[in-house]
Every structure is written in structure tokens, then in C-alpha cells.
C-alpha positions as CSV (number, residue, x, y, z in Angstrom):
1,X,28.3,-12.6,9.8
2,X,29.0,-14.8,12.8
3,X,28.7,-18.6,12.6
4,X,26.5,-20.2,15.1
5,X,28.2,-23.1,17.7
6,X,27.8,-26.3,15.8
7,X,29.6,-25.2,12.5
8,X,32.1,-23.7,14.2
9,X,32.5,-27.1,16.3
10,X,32.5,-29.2,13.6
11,X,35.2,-27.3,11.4
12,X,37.4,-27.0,15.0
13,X,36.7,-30.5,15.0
14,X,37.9,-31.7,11.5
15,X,40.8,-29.4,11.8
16,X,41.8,-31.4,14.8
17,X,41.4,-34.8,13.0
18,X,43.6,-33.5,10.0
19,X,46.3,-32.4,12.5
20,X,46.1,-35.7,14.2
21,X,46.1,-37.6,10.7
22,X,49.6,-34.9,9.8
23,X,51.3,-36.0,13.0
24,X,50.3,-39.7,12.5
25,X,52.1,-39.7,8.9
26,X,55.0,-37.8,10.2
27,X,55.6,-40.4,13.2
28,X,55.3,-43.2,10.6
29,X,58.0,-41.4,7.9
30,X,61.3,-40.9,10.3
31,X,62.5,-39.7,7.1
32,X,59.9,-36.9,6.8
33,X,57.4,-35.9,4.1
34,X,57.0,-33.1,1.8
35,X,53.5,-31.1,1.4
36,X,53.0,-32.8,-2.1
37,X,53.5,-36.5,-0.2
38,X,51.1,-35.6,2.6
39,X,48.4,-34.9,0.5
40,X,48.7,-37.8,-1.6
41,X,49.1,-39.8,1.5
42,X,45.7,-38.5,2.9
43,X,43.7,-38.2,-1.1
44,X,43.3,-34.4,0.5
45,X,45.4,-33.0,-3.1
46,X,43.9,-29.7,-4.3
47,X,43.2,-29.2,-7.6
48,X,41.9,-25.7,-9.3
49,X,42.0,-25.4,-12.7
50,X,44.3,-28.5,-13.7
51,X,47.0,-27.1,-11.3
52,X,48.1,-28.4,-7.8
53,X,47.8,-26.1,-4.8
54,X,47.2,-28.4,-1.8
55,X,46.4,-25.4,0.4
56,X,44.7,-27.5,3.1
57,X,47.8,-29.4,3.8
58,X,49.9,-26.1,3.7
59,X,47.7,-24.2,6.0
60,X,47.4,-27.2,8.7
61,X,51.1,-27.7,8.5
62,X,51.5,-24.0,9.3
63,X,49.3,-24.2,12.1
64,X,51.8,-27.4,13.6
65,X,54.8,-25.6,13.3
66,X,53.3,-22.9,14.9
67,X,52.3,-25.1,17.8
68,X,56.0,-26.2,18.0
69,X,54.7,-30.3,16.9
70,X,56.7,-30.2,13.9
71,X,59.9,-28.8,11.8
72,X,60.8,-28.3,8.4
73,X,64.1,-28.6,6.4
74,X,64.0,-27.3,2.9
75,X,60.7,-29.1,1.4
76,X,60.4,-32.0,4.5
77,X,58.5,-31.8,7.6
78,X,59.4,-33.8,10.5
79,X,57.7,-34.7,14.4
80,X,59.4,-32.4,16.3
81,X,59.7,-34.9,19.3
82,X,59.3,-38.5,17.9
């Protein structure tokens, strides 16, 4: 089953705005953040049956070090290019 155009758009779209919201945090927090700290930062924390996932914030941080936007060390993420 293929989704039609404007689904598609939209998600493409929100993705876009939580990368954006990521990199925003990340230019504010020298210091870097963790995935826990991002999540709580944006009220986007996961939470399936009583225990903390925050897969959203995982996968779109993937996705920015993939792009080369970001970098981790141990548990922090950093702007790659402050």
C-alpha cells in the first residue's frame, strides 16, 4: 500500500520541523544534550507500558548524524558546526 502525496508531505514536513527543533536545542546547549534531555526539552518523551523509549528523538537524531549536522560523544550530541 502506497500513501497518496499529502500524507506523505505532511509527515516529510513534520520530520523537517523536529530536525529543525533538534538543531535549535543543540545550538542553544554548547554543552550538548543527551536523547533523554531532548525529549524532555521538546515534551516529545515516549512512553509504552510505564517504560521510557523516546524512539522519535532516537530515530531523528540518527537521521542528523547521518546528514553530517551533528556528533555524538558517549550519551551527548553536539552541532557539528556551531
Amino acid at each position: 500500500m502506497t500513501p497518496t502525496h499529502a500524507p506523505r508531505k505532511q509527515a516529510q514536513k513534520a520530520l523537517s520541523l523536529l530536525k529543525e527543533a533538534i538543531l535549535a536545542l543543540l545550538a542553544e546547549n554548547p554543552g550538548g544534550l543527551t536523547n533523554a534531555e531532548i525529549a524532555d526539552m521538546l515534551d516529545i518523551r515516549s512512553d509504552y507500558k510505564g517504560s521510557q523509549k523516546d524512539y522519535l528523538s532516537w530515530s531523528v537524531l540518527g537521521l542528523l548524524l547521518n546528514e553530517g549536522k551533528i556528533h555524538r560523544e558517549g550519551r551527548r550530541y553536539f552541532l557539528l558546526n556551531p
